[in-house]
C-alpha positions in Angstrom: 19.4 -16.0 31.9 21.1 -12.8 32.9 19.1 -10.3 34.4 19.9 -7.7 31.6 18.4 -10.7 29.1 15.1 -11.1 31.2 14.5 -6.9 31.2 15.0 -7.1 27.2 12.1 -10.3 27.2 10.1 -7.9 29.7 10.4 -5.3 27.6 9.9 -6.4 24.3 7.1 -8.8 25.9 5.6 -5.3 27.3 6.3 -3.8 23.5 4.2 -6.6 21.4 1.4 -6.4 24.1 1.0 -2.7 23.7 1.1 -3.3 19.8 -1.8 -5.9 19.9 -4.0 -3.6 21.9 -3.1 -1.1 19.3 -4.3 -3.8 16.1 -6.9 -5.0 17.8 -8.5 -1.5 18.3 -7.8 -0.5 14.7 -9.6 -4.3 14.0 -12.6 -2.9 15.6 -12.6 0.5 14.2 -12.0 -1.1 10.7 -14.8 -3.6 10.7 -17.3 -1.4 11.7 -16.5 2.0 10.1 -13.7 1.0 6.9 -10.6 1.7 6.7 -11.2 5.8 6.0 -13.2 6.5 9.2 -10.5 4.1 11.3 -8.4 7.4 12.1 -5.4 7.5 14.8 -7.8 9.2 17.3 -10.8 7.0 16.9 -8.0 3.8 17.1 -6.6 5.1 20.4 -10.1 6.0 22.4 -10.9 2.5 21.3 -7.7 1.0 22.5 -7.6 3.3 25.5 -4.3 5.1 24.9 -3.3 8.7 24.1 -3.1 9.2 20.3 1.2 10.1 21.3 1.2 7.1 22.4 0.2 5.2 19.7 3.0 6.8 17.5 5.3 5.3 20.3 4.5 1.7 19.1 3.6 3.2 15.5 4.7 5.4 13.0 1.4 6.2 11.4 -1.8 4.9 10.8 -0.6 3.1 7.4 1.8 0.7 9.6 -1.1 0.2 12.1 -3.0 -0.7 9.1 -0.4 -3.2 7.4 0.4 -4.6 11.1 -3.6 -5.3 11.0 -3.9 -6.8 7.6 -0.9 -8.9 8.2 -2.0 -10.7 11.5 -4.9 -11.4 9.5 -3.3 -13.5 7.1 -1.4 -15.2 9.8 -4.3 -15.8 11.9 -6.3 -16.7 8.8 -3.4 -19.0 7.2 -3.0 -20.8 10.9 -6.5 -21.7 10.7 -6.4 -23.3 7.5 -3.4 -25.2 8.7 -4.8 -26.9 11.9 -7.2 -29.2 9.4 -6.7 -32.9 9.2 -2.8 -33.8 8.8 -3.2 -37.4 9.6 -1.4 -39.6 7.2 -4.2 -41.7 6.7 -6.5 -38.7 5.5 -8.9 -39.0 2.5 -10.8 -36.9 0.5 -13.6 -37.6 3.1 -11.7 -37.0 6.4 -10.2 -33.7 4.5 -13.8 -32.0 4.0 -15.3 -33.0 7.1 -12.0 -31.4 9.0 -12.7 -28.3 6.9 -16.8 -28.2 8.3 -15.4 -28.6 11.6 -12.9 -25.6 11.4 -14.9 -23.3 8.9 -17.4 -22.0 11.8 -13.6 -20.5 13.1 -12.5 -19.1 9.8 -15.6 -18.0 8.4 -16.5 -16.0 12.1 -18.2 -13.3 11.7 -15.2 -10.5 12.8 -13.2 -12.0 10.6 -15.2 -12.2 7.5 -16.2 -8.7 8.1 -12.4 -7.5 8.3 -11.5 -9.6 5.2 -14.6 -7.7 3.0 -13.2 -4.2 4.4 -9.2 -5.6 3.0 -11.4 -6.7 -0.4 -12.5 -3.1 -0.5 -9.6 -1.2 0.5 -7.3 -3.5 -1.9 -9.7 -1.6 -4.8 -8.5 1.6 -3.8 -5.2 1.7 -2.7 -2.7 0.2 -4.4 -0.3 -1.1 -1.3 -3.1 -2.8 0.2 -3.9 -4.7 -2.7 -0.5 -5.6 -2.8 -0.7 -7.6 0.5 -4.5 -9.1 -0.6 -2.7 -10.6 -3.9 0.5 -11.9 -1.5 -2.0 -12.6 0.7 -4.2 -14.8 -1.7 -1.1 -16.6 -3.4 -0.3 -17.4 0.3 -3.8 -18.8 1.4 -3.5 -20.9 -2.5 -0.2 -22.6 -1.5 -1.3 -23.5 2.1 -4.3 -25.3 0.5 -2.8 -26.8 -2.2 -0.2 -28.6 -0.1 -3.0 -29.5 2.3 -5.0 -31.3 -0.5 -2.5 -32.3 -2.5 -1.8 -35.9 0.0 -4.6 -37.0 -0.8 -4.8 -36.1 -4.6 -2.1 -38.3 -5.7 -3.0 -38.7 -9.2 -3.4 -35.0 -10.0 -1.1 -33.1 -12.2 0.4 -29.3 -11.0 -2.3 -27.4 -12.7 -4.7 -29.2 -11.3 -3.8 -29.0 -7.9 -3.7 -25.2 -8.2 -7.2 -25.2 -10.2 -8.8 -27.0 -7.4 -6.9 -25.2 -4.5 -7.8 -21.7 -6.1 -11.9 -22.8 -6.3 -11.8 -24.0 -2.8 -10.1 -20.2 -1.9 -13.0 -19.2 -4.1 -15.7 -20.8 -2.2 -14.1 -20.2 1.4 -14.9 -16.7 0.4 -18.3 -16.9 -1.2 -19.1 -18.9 2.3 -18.0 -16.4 3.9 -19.9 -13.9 2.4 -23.1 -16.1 2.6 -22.1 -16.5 6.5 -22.0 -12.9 7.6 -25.5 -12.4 6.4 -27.2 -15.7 8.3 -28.2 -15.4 11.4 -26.9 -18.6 12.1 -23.7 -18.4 10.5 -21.4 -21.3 8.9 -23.2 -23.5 11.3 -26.4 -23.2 8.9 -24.2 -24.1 5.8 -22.5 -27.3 6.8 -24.6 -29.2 4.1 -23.9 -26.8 1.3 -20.0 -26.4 2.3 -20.0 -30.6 2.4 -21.2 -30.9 -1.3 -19.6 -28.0 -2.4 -16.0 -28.9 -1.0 -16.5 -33.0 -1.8 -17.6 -31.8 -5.3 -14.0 -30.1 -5.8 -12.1 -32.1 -4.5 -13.5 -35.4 -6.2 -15.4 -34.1 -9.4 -13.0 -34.7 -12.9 -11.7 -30.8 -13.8 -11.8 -31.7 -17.7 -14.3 -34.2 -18.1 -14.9 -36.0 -21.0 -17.5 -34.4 -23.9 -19.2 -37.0 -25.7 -20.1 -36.7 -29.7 -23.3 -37.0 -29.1 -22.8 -33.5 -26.6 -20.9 -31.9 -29.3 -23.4 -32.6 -32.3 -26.2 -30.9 -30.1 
């Protein structure tokens, strides 16, 4: 590598660490006073920089806040990824995999973040915009997760069970933030909860006798 090459690495290295001082900072600012009160001079005294030179890196505090809301969703989307890939995974090896990595995707920094997006996404319209992409993201990485060991599942069903475990990821989390003890405490409810969608019949059967009554 040419010297000219290893100065462009240096530099854009230098670049992308100055830019994730700048997201974490808003991250901070975000999850504990919204989106509104996260302003460019609040996000620099927290990141330690001059408010000029945050526009160096940024262009406003919109593209801070899309930079933030998109390494979310990678960060969030890499977690969900890193459960069980084994080829000889069941339904059983799947969930207990999940409990293992929810105490990680259902931290509290995180979960606080994702309610503030939630929030935002009600109010302004390019933020909700990235939560829907966002979602439909989160859906396809689960349903391809779960679908290996769902052989005998058709399409819709796939997405119907890959859109209630989104569901309940989310009501955990909600549950999580507001227990002392976290996701730790919920392991027996997130076991039943996540075996029960992945193994209970979507359309079961109605008897006559159901239907009479």
């Amino acid at each position: 590598m040419t010297k000219t090459a290893i100065a462009i690495l240096r530099r854009e290295e230098r670049i992308q660490r100055r830019r994730n001082q700048i997201i974490d900072a808003a991250r901070i600012c975000v999850r504990d006073d919204g989106f509104h009160a996260a302003s460019i001079s609040r996000i620099a005294a927290t990141a330690a920089m001059s408010a000029g030179h945050i526009y160096k890196y940024f262009e406003n505090k919109e593209a801070i806040i899309t930079a933030l809301i998109e390494h979310h969703m990678d960060e969030f989307t890499l977690l969900i990824t890193q459960v069980d890939q084994s080829e000889n995974r069941s339904i059983d090896s799947l969930v207990e995999s999940f409990v293992a990595k929810l105490p990680s995707i259902l931290e509290g920094d995180r979960t606080a973040l994702w309610l503030e997006i939630q929030a935002e996404a009600g109010r302004n319209p390019k933020v909700k915009e990235m939560a829907t992409r966002s979602a439909r993201r989160f859906l396809e990485t689960i349903r391809k997760i779960i679908k290996s060991v769902l052989d005998g599942d058709t399409e819709q069903e796939l997405d119907e069970r890959a859109e209630m475990l989104l569901i309940c990821m989310h009501g955990l989390g909600i549950q999580a933030s507001v227990l002392s003890g976290g996701a730790e405490h919920l392991a027996t409810a997130i076991r039943f909860v996540f075996q029960t969608v992945l193994s209970a019949s979507l359309h079961p059967v109605v008897s006559n006798n159901v239907k009479a009554a």
